[in-house]
VORO-492561 format. One line per field, with one value per residue (C-alpha): residue in one letter; y, x, z; residue number from 1. Coordinates in nm, 4 decimals. Layout:
BEGIN
aa	(A,...)
v	(Y,...)
u	(X,...)
w	(Z,...)
i	(NUM,...)
REM end
This chain:
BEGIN
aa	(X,X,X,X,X,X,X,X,X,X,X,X,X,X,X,X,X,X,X,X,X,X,X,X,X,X,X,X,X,X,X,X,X,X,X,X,X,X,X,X,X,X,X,X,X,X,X,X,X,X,X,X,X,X,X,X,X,X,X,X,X,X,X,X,X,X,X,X,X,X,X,X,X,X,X,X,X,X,X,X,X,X,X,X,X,X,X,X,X,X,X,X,X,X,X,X,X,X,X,X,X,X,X,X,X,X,X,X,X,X,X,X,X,X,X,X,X,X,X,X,X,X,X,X,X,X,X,X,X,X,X,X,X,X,X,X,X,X,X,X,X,X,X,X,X,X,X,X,X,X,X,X,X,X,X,X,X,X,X,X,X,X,X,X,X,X,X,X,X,X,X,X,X,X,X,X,X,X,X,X,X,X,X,X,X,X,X,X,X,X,X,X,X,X,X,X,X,X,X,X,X,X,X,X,X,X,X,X,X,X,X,X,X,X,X,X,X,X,X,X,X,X,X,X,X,X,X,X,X,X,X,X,X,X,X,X,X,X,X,X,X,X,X,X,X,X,X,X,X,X,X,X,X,X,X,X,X,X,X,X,X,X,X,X,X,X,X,X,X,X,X,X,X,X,X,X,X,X,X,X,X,X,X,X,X,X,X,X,X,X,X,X,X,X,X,X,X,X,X,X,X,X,X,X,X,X,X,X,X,X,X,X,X,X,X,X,X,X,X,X,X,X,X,X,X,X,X,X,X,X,X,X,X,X,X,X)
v	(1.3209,1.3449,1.5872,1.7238,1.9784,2.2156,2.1591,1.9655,1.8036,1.7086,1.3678,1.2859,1.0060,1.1798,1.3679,1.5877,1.9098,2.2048,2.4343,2.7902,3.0191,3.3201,3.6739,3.8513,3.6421,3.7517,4.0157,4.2815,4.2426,4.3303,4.6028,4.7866,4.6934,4.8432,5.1698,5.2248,5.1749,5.4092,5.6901,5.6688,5.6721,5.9640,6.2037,6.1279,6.1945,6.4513,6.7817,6.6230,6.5706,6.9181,7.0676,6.8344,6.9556,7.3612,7.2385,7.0996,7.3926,7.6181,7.7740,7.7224,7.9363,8.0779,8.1971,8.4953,8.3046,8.4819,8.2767,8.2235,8.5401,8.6343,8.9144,9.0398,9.3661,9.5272,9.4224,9.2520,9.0602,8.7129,8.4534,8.2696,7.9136,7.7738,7.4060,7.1915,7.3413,7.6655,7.6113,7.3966,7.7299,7.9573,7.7821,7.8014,8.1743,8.3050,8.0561,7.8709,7.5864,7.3569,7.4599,7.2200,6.9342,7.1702,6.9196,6.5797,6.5149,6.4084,6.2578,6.0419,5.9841,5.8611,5.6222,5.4867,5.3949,5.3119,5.1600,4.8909,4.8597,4.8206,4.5641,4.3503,4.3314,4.2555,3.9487,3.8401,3.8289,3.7183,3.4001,3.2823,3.3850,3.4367,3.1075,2.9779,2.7837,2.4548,2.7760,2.9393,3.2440,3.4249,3.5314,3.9383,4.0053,3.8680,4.0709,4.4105,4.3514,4.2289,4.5913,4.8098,4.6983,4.7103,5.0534,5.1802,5.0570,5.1514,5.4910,5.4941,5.4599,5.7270,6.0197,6.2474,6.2631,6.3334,6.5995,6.8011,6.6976,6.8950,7.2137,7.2417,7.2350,7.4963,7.6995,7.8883,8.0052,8.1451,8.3561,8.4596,8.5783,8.8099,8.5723,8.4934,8.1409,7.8588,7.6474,7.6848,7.2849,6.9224,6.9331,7.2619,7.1571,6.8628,7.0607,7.3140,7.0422,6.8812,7.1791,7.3032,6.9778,6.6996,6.3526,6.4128,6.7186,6.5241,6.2832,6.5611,6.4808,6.1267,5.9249,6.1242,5.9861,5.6795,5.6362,5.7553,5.5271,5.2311,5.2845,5.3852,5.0744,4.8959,5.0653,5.0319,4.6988,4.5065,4.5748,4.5620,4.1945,4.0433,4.2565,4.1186,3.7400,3.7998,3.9131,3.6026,3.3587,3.4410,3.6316,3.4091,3.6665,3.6002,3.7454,4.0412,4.4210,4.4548,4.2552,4.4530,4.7863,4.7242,4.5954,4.9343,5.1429,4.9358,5.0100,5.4526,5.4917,5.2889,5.4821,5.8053,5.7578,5.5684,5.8111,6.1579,6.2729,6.1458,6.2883,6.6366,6.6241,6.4936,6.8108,7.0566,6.9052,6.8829,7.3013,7.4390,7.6822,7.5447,7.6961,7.6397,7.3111,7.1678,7.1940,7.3070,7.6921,7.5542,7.1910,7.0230,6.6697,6.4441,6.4338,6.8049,6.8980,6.6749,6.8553,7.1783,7.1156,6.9923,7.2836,7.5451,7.4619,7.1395,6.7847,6.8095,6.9891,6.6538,6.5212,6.8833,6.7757,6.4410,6.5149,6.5231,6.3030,6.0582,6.1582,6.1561,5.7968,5.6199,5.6502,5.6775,5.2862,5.2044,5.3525,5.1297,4.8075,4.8141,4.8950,4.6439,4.3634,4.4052,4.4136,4.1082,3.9107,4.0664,3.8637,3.5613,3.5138,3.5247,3.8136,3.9857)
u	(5.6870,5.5769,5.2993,5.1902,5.0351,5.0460,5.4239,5.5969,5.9159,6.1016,6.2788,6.5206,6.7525,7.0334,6.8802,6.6183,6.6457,6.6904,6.4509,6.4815,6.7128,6.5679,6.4939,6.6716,6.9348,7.0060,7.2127,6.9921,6.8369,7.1030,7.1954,6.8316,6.8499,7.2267,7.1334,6.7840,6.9747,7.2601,6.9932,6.8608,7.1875,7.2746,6.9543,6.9869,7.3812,7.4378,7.4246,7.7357,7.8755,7.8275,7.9838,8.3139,8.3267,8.3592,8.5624,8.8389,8.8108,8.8601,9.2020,9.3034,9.5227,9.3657,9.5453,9.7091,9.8467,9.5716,9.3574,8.9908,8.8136,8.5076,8.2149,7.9699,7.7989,8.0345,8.3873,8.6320,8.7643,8.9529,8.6946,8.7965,8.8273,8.5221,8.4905,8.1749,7.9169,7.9991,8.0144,7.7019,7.5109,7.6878,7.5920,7.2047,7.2195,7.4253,7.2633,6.8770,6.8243,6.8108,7.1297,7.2341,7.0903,7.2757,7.4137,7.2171,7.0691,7.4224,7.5233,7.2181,7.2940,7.6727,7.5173,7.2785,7.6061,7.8622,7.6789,7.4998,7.8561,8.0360,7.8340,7.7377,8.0742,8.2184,7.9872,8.0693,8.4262,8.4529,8.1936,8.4277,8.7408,8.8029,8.9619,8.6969,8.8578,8.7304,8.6117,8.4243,8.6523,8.8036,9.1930,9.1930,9.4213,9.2018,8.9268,9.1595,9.2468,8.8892,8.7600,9.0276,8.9423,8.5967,8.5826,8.8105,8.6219,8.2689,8.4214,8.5821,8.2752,8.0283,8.3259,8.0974,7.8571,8.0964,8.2429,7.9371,7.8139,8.1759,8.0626,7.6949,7.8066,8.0954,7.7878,7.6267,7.9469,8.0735,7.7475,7.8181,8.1448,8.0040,8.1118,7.8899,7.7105,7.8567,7.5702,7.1991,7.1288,7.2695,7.2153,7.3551,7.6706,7.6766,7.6108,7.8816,8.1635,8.1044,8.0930,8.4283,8.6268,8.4855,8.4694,8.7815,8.6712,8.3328,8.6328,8.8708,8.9686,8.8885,9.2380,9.2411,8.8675,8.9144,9.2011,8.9508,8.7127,8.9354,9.0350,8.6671,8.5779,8.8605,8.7477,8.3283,8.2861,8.6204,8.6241,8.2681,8.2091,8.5737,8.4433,8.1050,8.2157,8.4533,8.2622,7.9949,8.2784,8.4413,8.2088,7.9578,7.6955,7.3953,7.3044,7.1406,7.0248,7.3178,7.5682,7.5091,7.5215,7.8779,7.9981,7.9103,8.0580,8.3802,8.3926,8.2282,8.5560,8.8133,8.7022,8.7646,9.0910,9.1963,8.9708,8.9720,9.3486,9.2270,8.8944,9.0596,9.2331,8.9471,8.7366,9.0519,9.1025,8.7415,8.6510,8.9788,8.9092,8.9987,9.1354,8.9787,9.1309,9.0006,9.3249,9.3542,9.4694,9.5609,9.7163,9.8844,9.7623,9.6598,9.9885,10.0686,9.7574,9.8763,10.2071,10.1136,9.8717,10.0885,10.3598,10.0922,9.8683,10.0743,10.0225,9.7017,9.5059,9.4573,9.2207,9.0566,8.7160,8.7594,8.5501,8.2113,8.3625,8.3578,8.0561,7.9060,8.0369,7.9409,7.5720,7.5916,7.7214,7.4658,7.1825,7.2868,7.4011,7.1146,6.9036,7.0425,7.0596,6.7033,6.5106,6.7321,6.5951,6.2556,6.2895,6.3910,6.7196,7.0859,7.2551,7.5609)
w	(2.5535,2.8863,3.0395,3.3587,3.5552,3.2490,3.1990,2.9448,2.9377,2.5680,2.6027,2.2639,2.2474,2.4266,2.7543,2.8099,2.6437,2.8824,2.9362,2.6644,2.8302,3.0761,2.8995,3.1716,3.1482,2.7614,2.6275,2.5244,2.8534,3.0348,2.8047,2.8890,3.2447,3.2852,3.0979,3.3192,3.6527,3.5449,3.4236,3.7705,3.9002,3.7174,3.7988,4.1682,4.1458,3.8980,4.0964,4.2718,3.9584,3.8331,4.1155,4.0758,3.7437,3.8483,4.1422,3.8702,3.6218,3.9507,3.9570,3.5893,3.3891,3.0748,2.7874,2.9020,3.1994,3.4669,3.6657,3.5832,3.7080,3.7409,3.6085,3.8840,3.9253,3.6296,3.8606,3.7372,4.0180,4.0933,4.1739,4.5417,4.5470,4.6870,4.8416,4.7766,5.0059,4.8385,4.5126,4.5498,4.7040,4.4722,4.1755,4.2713,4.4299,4.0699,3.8502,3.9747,4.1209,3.8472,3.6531,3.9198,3.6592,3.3440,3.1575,3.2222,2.8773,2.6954,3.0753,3.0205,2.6418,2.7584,2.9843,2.7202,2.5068,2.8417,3.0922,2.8661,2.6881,2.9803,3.1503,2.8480,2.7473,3.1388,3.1900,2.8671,2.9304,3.2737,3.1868,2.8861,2.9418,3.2981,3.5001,3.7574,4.0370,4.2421,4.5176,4.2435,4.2848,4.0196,4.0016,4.0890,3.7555,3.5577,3.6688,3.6951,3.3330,3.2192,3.4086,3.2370,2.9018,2.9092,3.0893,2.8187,2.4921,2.6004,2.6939,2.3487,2.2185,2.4656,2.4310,2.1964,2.5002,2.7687,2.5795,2.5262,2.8947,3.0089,2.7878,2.8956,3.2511,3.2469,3.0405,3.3549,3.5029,3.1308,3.1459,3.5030,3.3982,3.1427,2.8266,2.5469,2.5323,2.3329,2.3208,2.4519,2.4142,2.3476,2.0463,1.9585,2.0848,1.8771,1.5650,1.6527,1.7682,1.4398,1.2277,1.3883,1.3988,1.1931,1.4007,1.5285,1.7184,1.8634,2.0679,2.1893,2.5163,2.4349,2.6028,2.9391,2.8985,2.8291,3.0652,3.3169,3.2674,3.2477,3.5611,3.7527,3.6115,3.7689,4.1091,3.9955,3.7688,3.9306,4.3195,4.2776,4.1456,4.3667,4.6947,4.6588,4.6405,4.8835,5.1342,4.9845,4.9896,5.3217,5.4986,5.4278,5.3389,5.1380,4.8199,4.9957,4.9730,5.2304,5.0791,4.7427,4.9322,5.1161,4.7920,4.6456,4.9024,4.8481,4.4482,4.4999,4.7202,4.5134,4.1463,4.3028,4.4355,4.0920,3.8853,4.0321,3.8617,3.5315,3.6065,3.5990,3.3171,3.1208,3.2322,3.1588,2.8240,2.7319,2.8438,2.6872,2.3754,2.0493,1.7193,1.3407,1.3630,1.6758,1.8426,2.2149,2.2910,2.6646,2.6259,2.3476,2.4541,2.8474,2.9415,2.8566,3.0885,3.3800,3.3755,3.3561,3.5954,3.9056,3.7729,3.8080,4.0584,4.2664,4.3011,4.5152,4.2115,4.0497,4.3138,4.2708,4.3509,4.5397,4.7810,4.5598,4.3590,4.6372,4.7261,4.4063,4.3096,4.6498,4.6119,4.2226,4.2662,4.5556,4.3694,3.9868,4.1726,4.3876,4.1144,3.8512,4.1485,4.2944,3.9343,3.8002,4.1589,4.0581,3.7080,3.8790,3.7398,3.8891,4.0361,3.8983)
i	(1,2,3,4,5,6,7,8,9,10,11,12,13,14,15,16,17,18,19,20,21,22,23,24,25,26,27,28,29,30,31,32,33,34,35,36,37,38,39,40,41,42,43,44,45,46,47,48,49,50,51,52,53,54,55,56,57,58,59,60,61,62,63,64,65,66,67,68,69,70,71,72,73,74,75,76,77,78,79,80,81,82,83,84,85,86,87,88,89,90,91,92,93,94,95,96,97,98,99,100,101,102,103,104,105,106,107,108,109,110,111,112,113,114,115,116,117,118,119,120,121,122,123,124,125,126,127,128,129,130,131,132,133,134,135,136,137,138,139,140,141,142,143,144,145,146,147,148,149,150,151,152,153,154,155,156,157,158,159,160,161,162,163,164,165,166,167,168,169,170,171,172,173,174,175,176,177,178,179,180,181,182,183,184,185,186,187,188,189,190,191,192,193,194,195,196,197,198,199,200,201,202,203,204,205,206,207,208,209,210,211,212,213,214,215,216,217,218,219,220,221,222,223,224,225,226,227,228,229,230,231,232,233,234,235,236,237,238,239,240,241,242,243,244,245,246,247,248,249,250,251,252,253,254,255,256,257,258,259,260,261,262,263,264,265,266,267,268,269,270,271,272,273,274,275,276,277,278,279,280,281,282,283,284,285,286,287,288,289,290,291,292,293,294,295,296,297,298,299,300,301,302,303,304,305,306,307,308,309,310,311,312,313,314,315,316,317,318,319,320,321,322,323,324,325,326,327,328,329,330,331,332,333,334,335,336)
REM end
């Protein structure tokens, strides 16, 4: 055993022992880290978010085949389609300011469950199963398939909080309208989805869901991690604030292109009325939605809210990878 300057260093018969592996560097860790970056993601984001959602329930056909319409001053009347600017200022002049954040306790509960998931379960992968060339690059299919599959389990598994998420947000403009509340809190609305449908009924809309998320993770987690070494590999960048902020406008713009469609659904499926048996009034199943969607409304209503989705997803990407990137530096261990 040799010592010096406060430092030891364990010789045995084969080597020297290598020094204990770093805390940030183990799984948990990363599991904490990825959840606190995506909850302030999410605050900073989620007005966006909320707005996207009525932009995609906009223009729907209820049961009776009419158009979602509106309550206001005792007139029935057909509520206009309203871009993002308006629904934005609508939704604060008809509703307060902060219904804008309606909805962002079981959007912060899904990320406690799907953004640790997700990551954990993506490093894992790609570090023991993905092929590493001489380069250090990574094949692109490997990584597409490695993104898809985590995106879709930890979805799987954070469904119950997306689905109540989707119901407290449509819940200020079913009280404009003159309809009763469903729920008054997260909780609530667990209690009641339960009570109604079992398990089953807490992961209705689950597969437009998790087809969703498999493939916003392809655009996030994927283009993400092959942008960033690309332009690290080629471009010869260093491991920088900048590098991590181009490489997070790359992966906002790609998962709402990929994700918007699905995105629709999802919300369609998830804020249709349900029978005793937790069955949808509106749609039978994803693909039922999807068609009656495009019938009724055109092809163009699937990217019903791309514009804040966009929006919503470009700095909702720059604010987690810069925020996951800068604290891992901060613990002295190696980037993403």
């Amino acid at each position: 055993m040799v010592a010096g300057s406060g430092h030891r260093m364990v010789v045995a018969q084969r080597g020297v022992i290598p020094p204990p592996k770093h805390y940030a560097d183990a799984a948990w860790f990363k599991y904490i880290l990825s959840c606190c970056a995506a909850t302030t993601a999410e605050m900073v984001t989620y007005p966006l978010d909320l707005t996207k959602t009525r932009l995609q329930i906009q223009g729907e056909k209820g049961l009776n085949g009419q158009r979602t319409v509106s309550l206001a001053q005792d007139k029935l009347s057909y509520m206009p389609y309203r871009g993002l600017a308006r629904t934005g200022v609508g939704i604060v002049q008809e509703e307060g300011l902060l219904k804008l954040w309606q909805g962002v306790t079981p959007a912060v509960y899904r990320h406690l469950i799907y953004s640790g998931t997700r990551m954990v379960l993506y490093e894992k992968v790609r570090d023991h199963l993905f092929t590493t060339r001489a380069d250090g690059t990574r094949p692109v299919w490997q990584a597409i398939v490695g993104g898809i599959l985590v995106g879709g389990v930890a979805q799987f598994l954070a469904s119950p909080a997306d689905l109540i998420k989707v119901q407290m947000q449509m819940e200020g403009r079913r009280r404009f309208e003159g309809k009763p509340p469903r729920i008054h809190s997260a909780s609530e609305a667990f209690i009641k989805i339960y009570g109604a449908g079992g398990l089953r009924g807490l992961w209705k809309g689950c597969m437009p869901n998790v087809y969703r998320s498999a493939f916003v993770n392809l655009g996030d987690l994927t283009t993400y991690d092959s942008v960033k070494r690309y332009f690290m590999g080629t471009w010869r960048l260093s491991d920088s604030y900048w590098t991590h902020a181009l490489s997070s406008a790359c992966s906002g713009l790609v998962s709402a292109v990929l994700g918007c469609p699905a995105d629709v659904v999802k919300a369609r499926i998830m804020n249709q009325p349900t029978n005793g048996k937790a069955r949808g009034l509106l749609y039978k199943n994803s693909l039922d939605c999807l068609v009656k969607t495009v019938h009724n409304e055109g092809f163009w209503a699937l990217y019903k809210g791309f514009i804040p989705c966009w929006l919503r997803m470009g700095p909702w990407s720059l604010t987690f990878w810069l925020t996951y990137e800068q604290i891992r530096n901060l613990c002295g261990t190696s980037a993403f």
